[in-house]
C-alpha positions in Angstrom: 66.2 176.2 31.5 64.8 173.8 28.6 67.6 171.5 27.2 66.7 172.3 23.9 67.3 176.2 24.3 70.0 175.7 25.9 72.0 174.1 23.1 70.3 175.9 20.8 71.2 179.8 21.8 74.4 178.9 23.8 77.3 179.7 20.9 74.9 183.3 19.7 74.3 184.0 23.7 78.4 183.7 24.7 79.5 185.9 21.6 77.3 188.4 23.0 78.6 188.2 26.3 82.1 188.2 25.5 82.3 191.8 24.5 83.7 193.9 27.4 81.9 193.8 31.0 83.0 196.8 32.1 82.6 200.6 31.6 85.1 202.4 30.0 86.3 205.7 30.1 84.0 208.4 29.4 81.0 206.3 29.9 78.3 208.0 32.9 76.9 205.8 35.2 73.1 205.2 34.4 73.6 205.6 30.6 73.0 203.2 27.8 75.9 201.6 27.6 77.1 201.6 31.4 73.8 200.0 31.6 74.6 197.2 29.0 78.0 196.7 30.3 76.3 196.0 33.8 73.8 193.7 32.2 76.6 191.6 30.7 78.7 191.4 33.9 76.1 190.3 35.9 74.9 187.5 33.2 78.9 186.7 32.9 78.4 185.6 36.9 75.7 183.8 36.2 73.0 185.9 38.0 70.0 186.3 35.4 68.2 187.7 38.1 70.0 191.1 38.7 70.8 191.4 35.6 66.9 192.5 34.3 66.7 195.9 36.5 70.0 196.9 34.1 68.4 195.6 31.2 65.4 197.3 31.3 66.4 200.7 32.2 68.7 200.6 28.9 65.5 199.3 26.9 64.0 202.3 28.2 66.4 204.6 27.1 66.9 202.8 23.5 63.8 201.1 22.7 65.2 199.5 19.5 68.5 198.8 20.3 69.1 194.8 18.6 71.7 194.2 21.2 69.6 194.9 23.9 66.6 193.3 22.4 68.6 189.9 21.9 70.1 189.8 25.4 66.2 190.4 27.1 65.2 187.8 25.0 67.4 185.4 25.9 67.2 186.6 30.0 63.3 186.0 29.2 63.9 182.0 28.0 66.9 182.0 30.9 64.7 182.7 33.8 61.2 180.8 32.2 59.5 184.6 31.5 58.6 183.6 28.1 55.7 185.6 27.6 57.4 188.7 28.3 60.2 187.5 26.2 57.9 186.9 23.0 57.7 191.4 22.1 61.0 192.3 22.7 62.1 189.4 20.1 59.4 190.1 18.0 60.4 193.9 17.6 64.1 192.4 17.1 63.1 190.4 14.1 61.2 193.5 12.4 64.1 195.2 13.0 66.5 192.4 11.3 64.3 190.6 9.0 67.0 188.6 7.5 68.5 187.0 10.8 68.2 183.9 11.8 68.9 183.6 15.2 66.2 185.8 16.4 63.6 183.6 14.8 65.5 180.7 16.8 65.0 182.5 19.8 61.1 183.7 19.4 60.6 179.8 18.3 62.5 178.8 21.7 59.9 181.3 23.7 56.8 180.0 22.3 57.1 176.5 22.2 56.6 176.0 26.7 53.5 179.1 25.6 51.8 175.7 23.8 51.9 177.8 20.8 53.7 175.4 18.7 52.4 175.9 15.1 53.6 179.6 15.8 57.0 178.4 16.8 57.2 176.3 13.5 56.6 179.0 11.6 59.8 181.0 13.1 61.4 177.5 12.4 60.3 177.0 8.7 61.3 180.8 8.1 64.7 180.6 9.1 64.6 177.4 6.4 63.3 179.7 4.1 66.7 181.7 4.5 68.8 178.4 4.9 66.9 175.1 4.0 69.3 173.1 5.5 70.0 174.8 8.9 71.0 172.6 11.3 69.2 174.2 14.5 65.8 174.8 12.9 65.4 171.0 11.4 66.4 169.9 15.1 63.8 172.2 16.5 61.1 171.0 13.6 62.1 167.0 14.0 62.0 167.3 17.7 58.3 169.1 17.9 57.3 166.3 15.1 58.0 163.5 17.5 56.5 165.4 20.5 53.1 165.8 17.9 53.7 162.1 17.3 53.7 162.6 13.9 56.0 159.7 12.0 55.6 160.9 8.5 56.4 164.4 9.1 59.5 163.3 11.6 60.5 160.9 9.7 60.6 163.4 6.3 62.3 166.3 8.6 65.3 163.9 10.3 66.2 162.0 6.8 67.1 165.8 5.7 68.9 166.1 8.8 70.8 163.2 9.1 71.5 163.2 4.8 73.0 166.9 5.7 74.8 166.1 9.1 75.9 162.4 9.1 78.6 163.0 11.9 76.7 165.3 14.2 75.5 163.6 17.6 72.7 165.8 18.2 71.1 164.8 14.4 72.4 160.8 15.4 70.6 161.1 18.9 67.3 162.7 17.2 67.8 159.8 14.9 67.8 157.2 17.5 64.7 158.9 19.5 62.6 158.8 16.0 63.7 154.8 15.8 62.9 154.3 19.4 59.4 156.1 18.9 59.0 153.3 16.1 59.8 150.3 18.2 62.6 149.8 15.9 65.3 148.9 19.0 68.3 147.6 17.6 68.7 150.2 14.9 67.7 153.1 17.5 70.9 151.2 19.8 72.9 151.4 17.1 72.4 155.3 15.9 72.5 156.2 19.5 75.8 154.3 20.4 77.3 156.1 17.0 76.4 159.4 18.5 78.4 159.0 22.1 81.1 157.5 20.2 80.9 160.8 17.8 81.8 162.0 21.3 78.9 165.1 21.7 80.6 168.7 23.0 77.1 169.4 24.7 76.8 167.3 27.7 73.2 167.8 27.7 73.5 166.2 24.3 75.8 163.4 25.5 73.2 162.9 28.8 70.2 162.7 26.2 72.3 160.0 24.6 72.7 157.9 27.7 69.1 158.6 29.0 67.6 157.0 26.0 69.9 154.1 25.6 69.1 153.7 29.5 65.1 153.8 28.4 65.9 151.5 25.3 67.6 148.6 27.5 64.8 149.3 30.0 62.2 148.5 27.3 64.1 145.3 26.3 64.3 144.4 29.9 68.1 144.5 30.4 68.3 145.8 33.4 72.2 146.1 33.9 72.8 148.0 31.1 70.0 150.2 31.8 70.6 150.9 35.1 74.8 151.7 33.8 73.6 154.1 31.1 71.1 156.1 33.5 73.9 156.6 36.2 75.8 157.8 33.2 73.1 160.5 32.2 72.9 161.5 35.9 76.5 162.5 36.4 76.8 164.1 33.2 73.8 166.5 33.6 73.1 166.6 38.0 71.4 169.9 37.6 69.2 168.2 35.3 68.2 164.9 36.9 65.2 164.3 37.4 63.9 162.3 33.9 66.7 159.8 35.0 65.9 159.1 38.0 62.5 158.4 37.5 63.7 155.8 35.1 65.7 154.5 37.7 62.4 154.0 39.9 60.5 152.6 37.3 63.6 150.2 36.8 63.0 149.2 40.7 59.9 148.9 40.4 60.0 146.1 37.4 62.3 144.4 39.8 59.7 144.5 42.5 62.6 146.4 45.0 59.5 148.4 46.0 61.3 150.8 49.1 63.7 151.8 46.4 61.6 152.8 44.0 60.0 154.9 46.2 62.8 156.8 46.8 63.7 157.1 43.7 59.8 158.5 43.0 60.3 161.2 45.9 63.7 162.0 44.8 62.2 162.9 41.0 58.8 164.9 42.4 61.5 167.3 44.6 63.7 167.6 41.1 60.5 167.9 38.9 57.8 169.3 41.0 55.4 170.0 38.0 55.6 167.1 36.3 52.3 165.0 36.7 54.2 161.4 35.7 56.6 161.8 38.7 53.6 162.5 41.0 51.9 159.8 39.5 54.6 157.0 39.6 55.0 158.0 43.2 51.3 157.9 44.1 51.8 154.2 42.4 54.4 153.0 44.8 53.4 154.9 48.0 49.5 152.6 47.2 51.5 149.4 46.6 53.3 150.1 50.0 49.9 150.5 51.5 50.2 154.3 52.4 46.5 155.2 51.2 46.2 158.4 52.2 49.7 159.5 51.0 48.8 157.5 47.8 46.2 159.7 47.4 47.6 163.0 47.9 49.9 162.9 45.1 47.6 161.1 42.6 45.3 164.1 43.3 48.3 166.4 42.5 49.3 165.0 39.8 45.2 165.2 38.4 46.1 168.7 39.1 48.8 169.4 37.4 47.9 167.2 33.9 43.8 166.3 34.3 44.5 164.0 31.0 46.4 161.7 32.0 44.2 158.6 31.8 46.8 156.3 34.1 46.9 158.7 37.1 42.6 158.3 37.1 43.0 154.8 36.5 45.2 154.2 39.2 43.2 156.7 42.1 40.3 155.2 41.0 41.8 151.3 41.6 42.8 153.1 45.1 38.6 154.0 45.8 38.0 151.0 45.1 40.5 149.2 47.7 39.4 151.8 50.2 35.4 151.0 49.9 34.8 154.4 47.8 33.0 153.0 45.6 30.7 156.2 44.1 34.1 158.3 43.7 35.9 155.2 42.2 33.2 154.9 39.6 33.1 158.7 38.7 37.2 158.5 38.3 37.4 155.4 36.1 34.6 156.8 33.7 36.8 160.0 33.5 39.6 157.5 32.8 37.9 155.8 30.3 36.6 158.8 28.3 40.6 159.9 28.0 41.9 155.9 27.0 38.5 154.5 25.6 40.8 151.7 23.8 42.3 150.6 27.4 41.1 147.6 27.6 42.7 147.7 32.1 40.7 151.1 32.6 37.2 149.4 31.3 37.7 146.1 33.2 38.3 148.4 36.2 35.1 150.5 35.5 33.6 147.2 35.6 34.5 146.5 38.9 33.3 149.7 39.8 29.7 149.6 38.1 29.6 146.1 40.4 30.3 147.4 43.4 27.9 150.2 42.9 24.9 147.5 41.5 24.9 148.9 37.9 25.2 145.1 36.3 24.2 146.3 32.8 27.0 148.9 33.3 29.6 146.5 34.4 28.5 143.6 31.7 29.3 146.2 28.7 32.5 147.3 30.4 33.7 143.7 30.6 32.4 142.8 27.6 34.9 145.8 25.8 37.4 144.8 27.9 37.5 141.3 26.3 37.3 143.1 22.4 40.4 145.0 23.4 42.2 142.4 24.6 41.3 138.8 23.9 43.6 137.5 26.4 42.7 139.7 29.5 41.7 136.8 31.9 40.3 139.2 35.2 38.0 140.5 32.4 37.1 136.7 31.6 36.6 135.7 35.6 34.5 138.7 36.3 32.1 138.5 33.1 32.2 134.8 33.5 30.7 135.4 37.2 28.4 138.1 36.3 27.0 135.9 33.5 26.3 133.1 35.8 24.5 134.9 38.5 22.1 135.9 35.7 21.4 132.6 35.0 23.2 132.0 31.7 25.3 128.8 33.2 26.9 127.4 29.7 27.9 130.9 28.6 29.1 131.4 32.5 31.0 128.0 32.5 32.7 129.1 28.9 33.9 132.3 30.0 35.4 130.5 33.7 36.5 128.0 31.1 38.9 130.1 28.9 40.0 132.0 32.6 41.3 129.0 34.0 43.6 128.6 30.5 44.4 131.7 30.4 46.2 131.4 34.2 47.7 128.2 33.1 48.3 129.0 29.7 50.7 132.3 31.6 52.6 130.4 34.2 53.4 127.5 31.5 54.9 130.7 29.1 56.3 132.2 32.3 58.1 129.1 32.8 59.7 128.7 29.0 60.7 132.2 29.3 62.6 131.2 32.5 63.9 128.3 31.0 65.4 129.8 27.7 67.3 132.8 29.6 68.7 130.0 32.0 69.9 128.0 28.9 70.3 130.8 25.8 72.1 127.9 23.7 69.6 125.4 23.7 67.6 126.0 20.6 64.8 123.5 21.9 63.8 125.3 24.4 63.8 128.5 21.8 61.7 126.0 19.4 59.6 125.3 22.5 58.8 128.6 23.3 57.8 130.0 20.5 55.7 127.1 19.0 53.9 126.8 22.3 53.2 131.0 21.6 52.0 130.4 17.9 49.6 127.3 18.9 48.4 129.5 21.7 47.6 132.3 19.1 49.4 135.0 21.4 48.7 138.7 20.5 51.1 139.2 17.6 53.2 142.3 19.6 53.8 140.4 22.4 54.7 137.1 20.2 57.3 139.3 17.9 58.7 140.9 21.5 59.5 137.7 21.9 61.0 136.8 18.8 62.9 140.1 18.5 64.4 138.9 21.9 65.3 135.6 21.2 66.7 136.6 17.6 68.6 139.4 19.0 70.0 138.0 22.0 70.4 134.3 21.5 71.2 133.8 18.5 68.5 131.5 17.0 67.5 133.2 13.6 67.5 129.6 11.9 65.6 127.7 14.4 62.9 130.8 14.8 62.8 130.6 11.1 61.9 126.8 10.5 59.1 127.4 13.3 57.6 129.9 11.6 57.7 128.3 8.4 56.1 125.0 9.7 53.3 127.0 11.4 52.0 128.7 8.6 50.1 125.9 6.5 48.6 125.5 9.8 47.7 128.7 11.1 44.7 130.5 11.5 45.9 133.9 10.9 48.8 133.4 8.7 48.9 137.1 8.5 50.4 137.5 11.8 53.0 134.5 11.3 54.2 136.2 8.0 54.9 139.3 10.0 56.6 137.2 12.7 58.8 135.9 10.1 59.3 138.8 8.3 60.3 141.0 11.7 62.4 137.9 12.8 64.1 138.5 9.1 65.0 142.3 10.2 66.1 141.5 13.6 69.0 138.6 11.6 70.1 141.1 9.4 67.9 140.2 6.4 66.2 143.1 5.1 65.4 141.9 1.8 63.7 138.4 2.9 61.7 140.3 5.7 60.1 142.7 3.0 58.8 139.1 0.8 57.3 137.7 4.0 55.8 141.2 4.6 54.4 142.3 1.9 52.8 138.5 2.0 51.6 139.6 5.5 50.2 143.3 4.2 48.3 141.2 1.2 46.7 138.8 3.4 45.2 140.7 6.7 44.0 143.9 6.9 45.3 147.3 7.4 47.7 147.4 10.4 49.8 150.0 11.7 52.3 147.8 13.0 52.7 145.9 9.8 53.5 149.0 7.8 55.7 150.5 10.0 57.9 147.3 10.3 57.8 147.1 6.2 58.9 151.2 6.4 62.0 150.1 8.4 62.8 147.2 5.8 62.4 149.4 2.8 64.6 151.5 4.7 67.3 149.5 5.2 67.6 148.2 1.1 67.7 152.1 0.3 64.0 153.0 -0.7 63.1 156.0 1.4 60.6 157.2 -0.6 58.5 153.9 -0.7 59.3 154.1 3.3 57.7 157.1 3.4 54.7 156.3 1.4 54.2 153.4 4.2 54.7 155.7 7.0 51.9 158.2 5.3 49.2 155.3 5.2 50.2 154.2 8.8 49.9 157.5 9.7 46.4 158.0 8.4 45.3 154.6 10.1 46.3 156.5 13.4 44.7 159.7 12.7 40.7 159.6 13.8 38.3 160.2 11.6 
């Protein structure tokens, strides 16, 4: 059963249940409400299954009984039967047009249908009824952030979290919306407020570790991760699996490749229809070097989600290791049509359209590559080869040029990276770091990852601070400084300085996503929601295609 049912219909589904299990006295075997008692004792022992012949027959006999209509409708979500689920709740709400819980319920049924925008409608009624109802905005914020949709999740959780300050389901929706933002500490912080709030659920209190395990993750602190996904697991066993891929992918950043793949096979038995589990096992079963397995489960998990633009990616990478090089070329233009902005996919489909002698093919391919991502330096040694064996030699020598930097340029930032966790108190090795990143003109996410880092962890708000301000006279983007300084401003506790550096940074570069949603979270923070929001809306309409 889905978590989010679960919680949802429990309190409604146990009242029901509690009534007597038993016939009583005068009651004939086979009627109506021998036949409802039986349904109720059987789903008292927890056997869903048995308990739908009962059911049915006293459907039969009372077509229209609301009792009986709830309890099939909540059988139907119970044993995944949703579509036969949907009439009998359906008839219950023309039956009971003022309830809410049977809206709840036909909601909780169509959402795993895929038909959403029908389930919001059941959601948005019952807010008709009761506009501040806790259940429906959960069910409304929750289907926002699955839509990706930041304005309208970000509208539906401020009424939530206004309405229900100390409940840790609203708290751990709130720390999913500021982890779906980037916006790490203050997702930490709402998350850590709502196991503290001490949740009654423990699916709730598992969600609650299993995102602070993803959050550490993300910030590459491996311990705590690794603490708060053990925690999620033996809170919720039956419901495992989401955690323990985590745990893989978590071996898998620290290169312990044999346990990640145990992890991987562990979460594809748990989760056998989910197409990210197949696919992060088909990824560690190809780095082992087990090709054929490898691609067994990458086809399977094609199978089970053909959209997924990382599973193509990474079968088609496996054609081309295995001397496929037709197939590998037809996979990693599928891959390309589903992530045209993936700047890895279109280097690959370079390599491909080489290997196949489509030159013209592979030069555009590279060529996007490089516009995505300036600093992709396979992308600059393959074009740069190409370029010379048509005879362009300076352009060649150019494009080698900037790949040899660019190798250098990593291991010398690998190296200060090294050097500043070794030594967290020594703020020149801070100052070193992140001037050699400005001078370098690093892409501004990974530059403020950085900075976010070293502001967070270490301690060095000052120091970051007077680098910032003596590269910007000197920068050539002093856009992207600004909105270093100004995130480095949020990240000490300094809302109202990070808005002047950022509205400095939103005046002098263009439109950016990244840049308003980081200006959202300061307003946010001095108590101006509503200019937040306004931010969030124009983000949101630089992410929506045209």
């Amino acid at each position: 059963m889905r978590k989010s049912t679960r919680s949802l219909l429990g309190v409604a589904t146990i009242l029901l249940l509690a009534v007597a299990t038993q016939a009583w006295p005068g009651q004939q075997e086979g009627s109506y409400d021998a036949l409802l008692a039986r349904t109720r004792s059987l789903l008292n022992q927890r056997l869903p299954e048995e308990a739908v012949q009962p059911l049915s027959e006293a459907l039969r006999q009372r077509p229209d009984s609301v009792e009986a209509l709830w309890l099939m409708g909540v059988l139907s979500l119970e044993l995944g039967r949703f579509e036969e689920g949907v009439p009998h709740v359906t008839r219950l709400i023309e039956l009971t047009p003022e309830e809410t819980q049977p809206r709840l319920l036909l909601g909780a049924l169509l959402e795993p249908l895929g038909r959403v925008d029908d389930a919001v409608v059941q959601y948005r009624e019952v807010l008709v009824r009761d506009p501040y109802h806790r259940d429906a905005l959960m069910a409304i914020g929750k289907l926002a952030l699955q839509a990706k949709d930041e304005v309208a999740a970000a509208q539906i959780i401020k009424s939530l979290v206004a309405r229900y300050p100390t409940d840790p389901g609203a708290q751990i929706l709130h720390g999913r919306f500021y982890a779906f933002v980037g916006a790490y500490r203050e997702a930490l912080l709402v998350l850590q407020s709502a196991v503290l709030l001490g949740p009654s659920d423990p699916l709730e209190s598992a969600e609650a570790q299993y995102l602070l395990g993803t959050i550490y993750a993300e910030l590459g602190q491996v311990d705590l991760a690794r603490k708060h996904l053990e925690n999620a697991l033996q809170l919720t066993p039956e419901n495992s699996g989401p955690s323990i891929l985590q745990l893989g992918l978590l071996a898998a950043s620290q290169e312990l490749a044999e346990e990640a793949l145990t992890y991987f096979e562990r979460a594809v038995e748990l989760m056998p229809e989910d197409a990210r589990a197949h696919f992060r096992l088909g990824e560690a079963l190809q780095y082992l070097r087990e090709m054929s397995a490898a691609e067994e489960v990458l086809r399977t998990s094609i199978m089970l989600n053909p959209e997924l633009p990382e599973t193509r990616l990474q079968l088609g990478m496996l054609y081309l290791e295995t001397s496929r090089n037709d197939a590998a070329f037809a996979e990693l233009t599928k891959a390309a049509a589903l992530a045209p902005d993936n700047a890895t996919i279109r280097h690959q489909l370079g390599r491909a359209a080489m290997k196949i002698g489509d030159e013209p093919t592979a030069q555009r391919e590279f060529e996007a590559a490089l516009q995505l991502d300036s600093f992709h330096s396979e992308a600059y040694l393959a074009l740069g080869n190409l370029i010379v064996r048509q005879g362009q030699s300076e352009r060649g020598r150019s494009l080698l040029t900037r790949f040899r930097d660019l190798q250098r340029d990593e291991a010398t930032i690998a190296t200060m990276v090294a050097r500043v966790s070794e030594t967290p108190s020594d703020p020149v090795a801070q100052r070193s770091l992140l001037s050699y990143l400005l001078d370098r003109d690093r892409h501004e996410q990974a530059l403020n990852t950085v900075v976010s880092w070293i502001a967070s962890e270490l301690s060095a708000c000052n120091d970051l601070s007077e680098v910032y301000k003596a590269a910007l006279p000197v920068s050539d983007d002093p856009s992207a400084v600004l909105l270093g300084l100004g995130q480095l401003m949020l990240e000490c506790n300094n809302p109202t300085g990070a808005i002047t550096y950022l509205e400095q940074a939103r005046s002098s570069g263009p439109a950016n996503i990244e840049r308003l949603l980081i200006l959202a979270r300061a307003y946010d923070q001095i108590g101006q929601p509503d200019t937040a929001a306004r931010l969030r809306t124009e983000a949101q309409a630089l992410r929506t295609p045209r």
